[in-house]
C-alpha positions in Angstrom: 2.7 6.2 -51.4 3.1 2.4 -50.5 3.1 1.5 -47.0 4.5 -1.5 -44.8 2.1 -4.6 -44.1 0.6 -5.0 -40.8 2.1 -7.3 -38.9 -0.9 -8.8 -37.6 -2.5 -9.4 -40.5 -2.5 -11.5 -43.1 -1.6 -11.2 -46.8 -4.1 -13.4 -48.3 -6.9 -12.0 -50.4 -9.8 -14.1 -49.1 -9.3 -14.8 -45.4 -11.0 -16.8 -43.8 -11.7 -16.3 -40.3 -8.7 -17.8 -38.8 -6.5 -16.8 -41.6 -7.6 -13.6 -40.5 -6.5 -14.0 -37.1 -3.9 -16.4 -37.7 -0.8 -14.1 -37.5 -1.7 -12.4 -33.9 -2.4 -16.4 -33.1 1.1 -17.3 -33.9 2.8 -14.2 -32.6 0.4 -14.4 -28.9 1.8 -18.2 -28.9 5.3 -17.1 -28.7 5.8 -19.3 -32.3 7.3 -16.8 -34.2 8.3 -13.1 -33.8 6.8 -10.0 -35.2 9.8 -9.8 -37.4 9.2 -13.3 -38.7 5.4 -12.6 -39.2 6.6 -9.1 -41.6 8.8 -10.7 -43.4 6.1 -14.0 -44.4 3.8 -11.2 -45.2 5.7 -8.7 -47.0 6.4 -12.2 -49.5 2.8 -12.9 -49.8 2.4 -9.0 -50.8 5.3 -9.1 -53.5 3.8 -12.8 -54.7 0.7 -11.1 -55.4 2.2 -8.8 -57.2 3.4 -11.2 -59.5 -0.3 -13.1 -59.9 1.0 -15.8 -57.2 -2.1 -16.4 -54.3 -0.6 -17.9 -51.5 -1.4 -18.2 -47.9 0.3 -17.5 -44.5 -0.2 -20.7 -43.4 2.1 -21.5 -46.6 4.7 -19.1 -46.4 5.0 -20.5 -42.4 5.4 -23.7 -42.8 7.6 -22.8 -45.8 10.0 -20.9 -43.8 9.9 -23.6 -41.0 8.6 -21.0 -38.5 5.7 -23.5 -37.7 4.8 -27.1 -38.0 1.8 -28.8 -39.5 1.1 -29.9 -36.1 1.1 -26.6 -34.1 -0.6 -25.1 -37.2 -3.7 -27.8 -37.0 -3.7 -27.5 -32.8 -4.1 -23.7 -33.3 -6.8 -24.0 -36.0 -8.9 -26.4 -33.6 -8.6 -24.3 -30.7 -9.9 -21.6 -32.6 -12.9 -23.2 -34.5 -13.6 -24.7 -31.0 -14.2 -21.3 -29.0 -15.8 -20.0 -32.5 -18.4 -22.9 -32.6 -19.3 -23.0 -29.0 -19.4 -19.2 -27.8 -21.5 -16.9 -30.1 -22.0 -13.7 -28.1 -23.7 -10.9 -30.2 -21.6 -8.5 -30.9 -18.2 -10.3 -30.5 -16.2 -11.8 -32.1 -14.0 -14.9 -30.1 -10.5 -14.9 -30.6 -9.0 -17.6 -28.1 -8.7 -18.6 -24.9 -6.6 -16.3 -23.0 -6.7 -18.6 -19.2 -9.3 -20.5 -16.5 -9.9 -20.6 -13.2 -12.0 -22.2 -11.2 -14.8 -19.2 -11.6 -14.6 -18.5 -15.2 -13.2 -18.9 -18.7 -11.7 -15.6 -19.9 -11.0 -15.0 -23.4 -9.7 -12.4 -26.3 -12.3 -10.8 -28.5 -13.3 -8.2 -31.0 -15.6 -5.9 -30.4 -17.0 -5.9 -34.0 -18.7 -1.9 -33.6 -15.4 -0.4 -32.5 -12.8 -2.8 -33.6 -11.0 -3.1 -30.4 -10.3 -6.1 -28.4 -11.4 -6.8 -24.9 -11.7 -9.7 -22.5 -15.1 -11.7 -21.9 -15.0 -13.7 -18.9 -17.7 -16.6 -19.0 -19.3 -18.1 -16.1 -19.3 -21.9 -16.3 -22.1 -23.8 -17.8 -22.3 -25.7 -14.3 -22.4 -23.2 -11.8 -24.2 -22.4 -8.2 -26.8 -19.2 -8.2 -24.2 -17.8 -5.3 -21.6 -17.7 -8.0 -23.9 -16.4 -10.6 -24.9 -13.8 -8.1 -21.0 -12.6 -7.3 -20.4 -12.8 -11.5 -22.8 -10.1 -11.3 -21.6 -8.3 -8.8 -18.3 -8.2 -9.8 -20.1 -6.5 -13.1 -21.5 -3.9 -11.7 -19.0 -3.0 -8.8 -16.4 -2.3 -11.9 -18.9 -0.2 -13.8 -19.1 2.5 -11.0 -15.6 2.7 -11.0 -13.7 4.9 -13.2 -9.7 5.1 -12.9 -7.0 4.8 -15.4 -5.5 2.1 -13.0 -8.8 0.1 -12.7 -10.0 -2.1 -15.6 -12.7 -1.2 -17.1 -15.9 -2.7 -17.2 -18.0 -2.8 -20.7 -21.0 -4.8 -20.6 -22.7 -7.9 -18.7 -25.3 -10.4 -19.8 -26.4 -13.3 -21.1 -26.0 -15.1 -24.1 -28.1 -18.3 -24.7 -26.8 -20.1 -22.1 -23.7 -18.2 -21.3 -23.1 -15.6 -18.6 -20.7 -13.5 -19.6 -18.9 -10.2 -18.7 -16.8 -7.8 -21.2 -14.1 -5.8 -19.7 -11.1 -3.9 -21.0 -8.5 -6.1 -22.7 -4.8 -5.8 -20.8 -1.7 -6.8 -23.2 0.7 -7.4 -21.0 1.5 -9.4 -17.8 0.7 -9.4 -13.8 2.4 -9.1 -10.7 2.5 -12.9 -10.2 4.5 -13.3 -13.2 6.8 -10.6 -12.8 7.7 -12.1 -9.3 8.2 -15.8 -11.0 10.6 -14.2 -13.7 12.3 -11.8 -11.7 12.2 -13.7 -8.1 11.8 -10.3 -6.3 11.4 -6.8 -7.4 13.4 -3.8 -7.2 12.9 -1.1 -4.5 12.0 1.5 -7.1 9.6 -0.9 -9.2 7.6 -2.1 -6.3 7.0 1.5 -5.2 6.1 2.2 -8.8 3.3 -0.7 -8.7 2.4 0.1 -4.8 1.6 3.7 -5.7 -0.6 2.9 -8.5 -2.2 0.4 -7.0 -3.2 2.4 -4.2 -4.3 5.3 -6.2 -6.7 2.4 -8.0 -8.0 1.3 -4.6 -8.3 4.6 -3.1 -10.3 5.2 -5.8 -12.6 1.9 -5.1 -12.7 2.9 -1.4 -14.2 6.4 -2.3 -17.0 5.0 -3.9 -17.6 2.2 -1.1 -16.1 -0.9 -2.1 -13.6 -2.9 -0.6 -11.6 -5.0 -3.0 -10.8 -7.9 -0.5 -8.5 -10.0 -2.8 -5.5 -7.7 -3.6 -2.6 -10.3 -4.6 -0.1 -10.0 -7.0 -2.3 -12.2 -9.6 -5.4 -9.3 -9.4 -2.8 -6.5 -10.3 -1.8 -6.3 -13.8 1.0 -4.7 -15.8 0.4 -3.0 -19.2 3.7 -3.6 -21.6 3.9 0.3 -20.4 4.2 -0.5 -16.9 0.6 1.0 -16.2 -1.0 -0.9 -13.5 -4.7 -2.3 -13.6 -6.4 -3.7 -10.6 -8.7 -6.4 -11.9 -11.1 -8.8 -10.5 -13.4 -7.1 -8.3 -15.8 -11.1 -7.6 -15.2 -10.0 -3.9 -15.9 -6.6 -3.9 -18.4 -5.5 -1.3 -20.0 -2.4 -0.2 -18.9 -1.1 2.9 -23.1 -0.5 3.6 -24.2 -3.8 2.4 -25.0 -5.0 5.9 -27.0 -7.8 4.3 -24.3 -9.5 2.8 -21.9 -8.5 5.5 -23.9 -10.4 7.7 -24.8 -13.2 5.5 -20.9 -13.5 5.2 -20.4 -13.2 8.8 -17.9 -16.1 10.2 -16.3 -17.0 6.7 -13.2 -16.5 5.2 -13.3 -14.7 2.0 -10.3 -14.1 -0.3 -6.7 -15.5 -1.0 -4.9 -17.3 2.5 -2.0 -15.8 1.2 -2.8 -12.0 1.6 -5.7 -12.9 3.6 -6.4 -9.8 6.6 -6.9 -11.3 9.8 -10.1 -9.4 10.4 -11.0 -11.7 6.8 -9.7 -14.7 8.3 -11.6 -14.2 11.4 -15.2 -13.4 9.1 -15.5 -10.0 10.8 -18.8 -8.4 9.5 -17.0 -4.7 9.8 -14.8 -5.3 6.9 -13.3 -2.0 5.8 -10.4 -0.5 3.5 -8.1 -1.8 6.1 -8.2 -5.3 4.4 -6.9 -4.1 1.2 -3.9 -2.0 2.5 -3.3 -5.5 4.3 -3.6 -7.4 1.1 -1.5 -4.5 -0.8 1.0 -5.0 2.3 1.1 -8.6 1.6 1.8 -8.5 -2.1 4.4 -5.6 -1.5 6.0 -8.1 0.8 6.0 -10.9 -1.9 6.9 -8.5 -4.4 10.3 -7.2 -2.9 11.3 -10.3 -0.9 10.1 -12.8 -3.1 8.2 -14.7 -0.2 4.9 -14.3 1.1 4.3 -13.1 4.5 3.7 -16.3 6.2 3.6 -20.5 4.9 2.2 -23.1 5.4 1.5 -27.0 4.6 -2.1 -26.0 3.7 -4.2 -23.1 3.6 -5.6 -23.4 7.0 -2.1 -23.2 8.8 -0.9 -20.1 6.6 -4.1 -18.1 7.8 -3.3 -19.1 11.4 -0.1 -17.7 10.9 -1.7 -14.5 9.9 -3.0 -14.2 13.2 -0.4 -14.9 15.6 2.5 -15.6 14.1 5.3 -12.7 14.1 6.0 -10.9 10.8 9.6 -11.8 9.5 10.9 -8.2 9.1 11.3 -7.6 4.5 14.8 -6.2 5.5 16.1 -9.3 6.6 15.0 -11.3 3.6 16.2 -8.5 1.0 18.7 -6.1 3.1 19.0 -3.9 0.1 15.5 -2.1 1.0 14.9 1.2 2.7 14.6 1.3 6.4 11.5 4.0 5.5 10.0 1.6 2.8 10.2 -1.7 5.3 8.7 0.5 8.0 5.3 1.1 5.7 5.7 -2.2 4.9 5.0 -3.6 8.5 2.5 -1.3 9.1 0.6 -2.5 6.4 1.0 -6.1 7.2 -0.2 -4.7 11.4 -2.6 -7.4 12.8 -4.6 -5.3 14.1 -6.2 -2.8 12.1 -6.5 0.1 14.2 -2.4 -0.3 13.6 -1.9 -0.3 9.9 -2.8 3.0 7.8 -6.4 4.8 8.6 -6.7 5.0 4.9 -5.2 4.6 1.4 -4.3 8.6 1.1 -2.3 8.4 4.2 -0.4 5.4 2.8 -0.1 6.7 -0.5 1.7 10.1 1.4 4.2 7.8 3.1 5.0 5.4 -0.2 5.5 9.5 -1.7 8.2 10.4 0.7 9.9 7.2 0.6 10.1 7.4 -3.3 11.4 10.8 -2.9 14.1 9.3 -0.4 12.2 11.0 2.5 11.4 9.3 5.7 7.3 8.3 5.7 5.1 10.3 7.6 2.8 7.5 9.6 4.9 4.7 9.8 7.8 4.7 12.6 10.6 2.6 13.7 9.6 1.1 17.0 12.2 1.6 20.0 14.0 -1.4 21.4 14.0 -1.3 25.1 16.6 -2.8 26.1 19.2 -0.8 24.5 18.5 1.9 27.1 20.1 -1.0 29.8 23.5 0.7 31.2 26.4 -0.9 33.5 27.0 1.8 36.3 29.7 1.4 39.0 30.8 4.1 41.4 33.4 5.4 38.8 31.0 5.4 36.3 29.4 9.2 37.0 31.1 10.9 33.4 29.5 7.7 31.6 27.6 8.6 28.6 24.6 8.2 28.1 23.3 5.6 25.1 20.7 6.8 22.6 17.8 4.6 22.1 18.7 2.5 18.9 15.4 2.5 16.4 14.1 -1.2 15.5 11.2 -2.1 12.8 10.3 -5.4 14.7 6.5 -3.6 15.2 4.8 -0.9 15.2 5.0 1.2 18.6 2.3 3.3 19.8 4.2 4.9 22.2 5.8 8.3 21.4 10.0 7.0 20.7 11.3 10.3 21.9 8.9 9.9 25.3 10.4 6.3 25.9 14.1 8.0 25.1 13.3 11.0 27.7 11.9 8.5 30.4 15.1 6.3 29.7 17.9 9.2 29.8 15.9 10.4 33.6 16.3 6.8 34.9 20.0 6.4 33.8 20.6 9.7 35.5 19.0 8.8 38.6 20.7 5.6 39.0 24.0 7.9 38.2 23.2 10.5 41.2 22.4 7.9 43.6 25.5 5.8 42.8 27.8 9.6 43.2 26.2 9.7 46.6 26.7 6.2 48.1 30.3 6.4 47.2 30.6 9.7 48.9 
């Protein structure tokens, strides 16, 4: 029984090790499709056949899928993260990104065949950053939910910190905002509700994320979410640290809380369902809550600027899902949700096309205000029109009874001075 070529592989009898790896290479780069990479190696197959030994390079450049040029780029890139990272075990693919705290890259595990994602400190680095690199490690290890990425292993290797973690094909947040612009109703709820299951998760074991942004949640090609990057987890009991922290600003200005912004030292859940809020915001609007010319003046914004209500950006949302939207994005945290399970019952009902449970439409005042002259005793009486400027702690149906007595009473007393 003959079967169809892998794909991802390639055709030549003796590979060598970027042979090997030279058709996912191409495919990852966006050079060539997977149809394109079948069809170069189900030629090499039939070439055998006939006694011909050729390569996939070859059959490529032949087909004028690649150039020389991209083809001698990709092989240097390769042999470079081959030469200069050697972590037992592994085996380095290529560079998947870089940031400012680490290198992350594609490898094999060689015992179980599978890829995953090593993130490598830099050679240059300060003992606080080795110390959160290590954190980071084993925060993710106590954690165990299908919307979490996983965490494998941390260590050293010769001079390399490094930390292996379950490999997400796919994309993030961030990217599906700069492709789309915004996000649909029904996809952001889709990514909010995972997301919260993930932190709720994080939360029950005592850590607080503290840098939920759309860049930290990624997207399987299934649409599975994975909360990633946990360098500022902290213990809600690590008083130490909290105090050692106390009176700086850690995490993204962005989707910063303003309990972070301030450098509280009670920082609780309440800062991801702010930073959750935040990214919701960015997700279905395609704005973040608040800019600025510079970090500093976005975070001031955070804590007294008013929140531009989602509805008036993108007036296609949900008066239910704007309304857990603001109380998410609440400056004060005894305002915004006590916990992730109460949010996740609310972002529930609104997916069902129910109202949500905790968050309520605030009641605007002034639309109680009523003209009365003498003639005026049949008037009727206005209802109290719902707003979702803020959040109202006040009961709206005590406001509305207080409102219809005083209408009434300016009614009776108008009756009698005309009488």
């Amino acid at each position: 029984m003959s079967s169809k070529p892998d794909p991802n592989q390639s055709s030549a009898p003796e590979s060598s090790g970027f042979e090997t790896m030279l058709g996912k290479l191409v495919v990852d780069q966006g050079l060539i499709t997977d149809e394109e990479l079948l069809q170069c190696n189900s030629e090499l197959l039939a070439a055998r056949a006939d006694g011909e030994v050729n390569t996939l390079e070859e059959a490529l450049i032949t087909h004028d899928f690649v150039t020389q040029r991209q083809l001698d780029r990709l092989r240097k890139e390769f042999e470079d993260t081959k030469s200069s990272l050697k972590i037992p075990g592994y085996r380095m693919v290529k560079k998947l990104g870089a940031g400012a705290m680490a290198t992350v890259f594609l490898a094999e595990q060689k015992s179980l065949k599978r890829q995953v994602a090593i993130k490598i400190l830099p050679q240059k680095f300060s003992e606080d950053l080795k110390t959160r690199f290590y954190d980071e490690g084993r925060a993710a290890a106590k954690l165990n939910h299908p919307n979490i990425v996983h965490a494998y292993e941390v260590g050293q290797a010769g001079e390399h910190h490094f930390f292996v973690m379950e490999y997400v094909e796919g994309s993030d947040v961030r990217q599906e905002i700069k492709d789309k612009k915004r996000l649909t109703e029904d996809k952001a709820l889709e990514i909010m509700i995972q997301s919260a299951k993930a932190l709720e998760h994080a939360h029950s074991k005592g850590l607080i994320h503290r840098d939920i942004k759309p860049a930290n949640i990624m997207l399987t090609r299934n649409g599975t979410v994975k909360v990633a990057d946990l360098g500022l987890a902290r213990s809600v009991d690590d008083i130490e640290m909290a105090e050692k922290e106390a009176g700086r600003a850690y995490g993204t200005a962005n989707y910063m809380s303003p309990e972070q912004i301030r450098g509280k030292v009670d920082i609780g859940p309440s800062a991801d369902i702010y930073g959750l809020g935040g990214t919701c915001y960015h997700m279905v609007t395609g704005r973040v809550p608040f800019t600025g010319k510079n970090p500093s003046e976005v975070m001031r914004r955070h804590l007294k600027a008013p929140l531009t209500r989602p509805d008036d950006l993108n007036p296609s949302l949900s008066p239910g899902f704007c309304q857990v939207i603001e109380m998410m994005l609440a400056k004060d945290p005894s305002d915004r949700y006590e916990s992730m399970t109460d949010l996740l019952e609310d972002l529930e009902l609104v997916q069902r096309g129910d109202s949500p449970h905790f968050a309520k439409p605030a009641v605007d005042l002034s639309s109680l205000a009523v003209n009365i002259t003498p003639d005026s005793a049949s008037a009727e009486i206005p209802a109290a029109v719902p707003r979702r400027d803020s959040r109202s702690n006040v009961s709206a149906l005590l406001i509305t009874s207080i409102g219809i007595n005083i209408v009434l009473a300016i009614i009776v007393v108008a009756i009698l001075a005309t009488s």
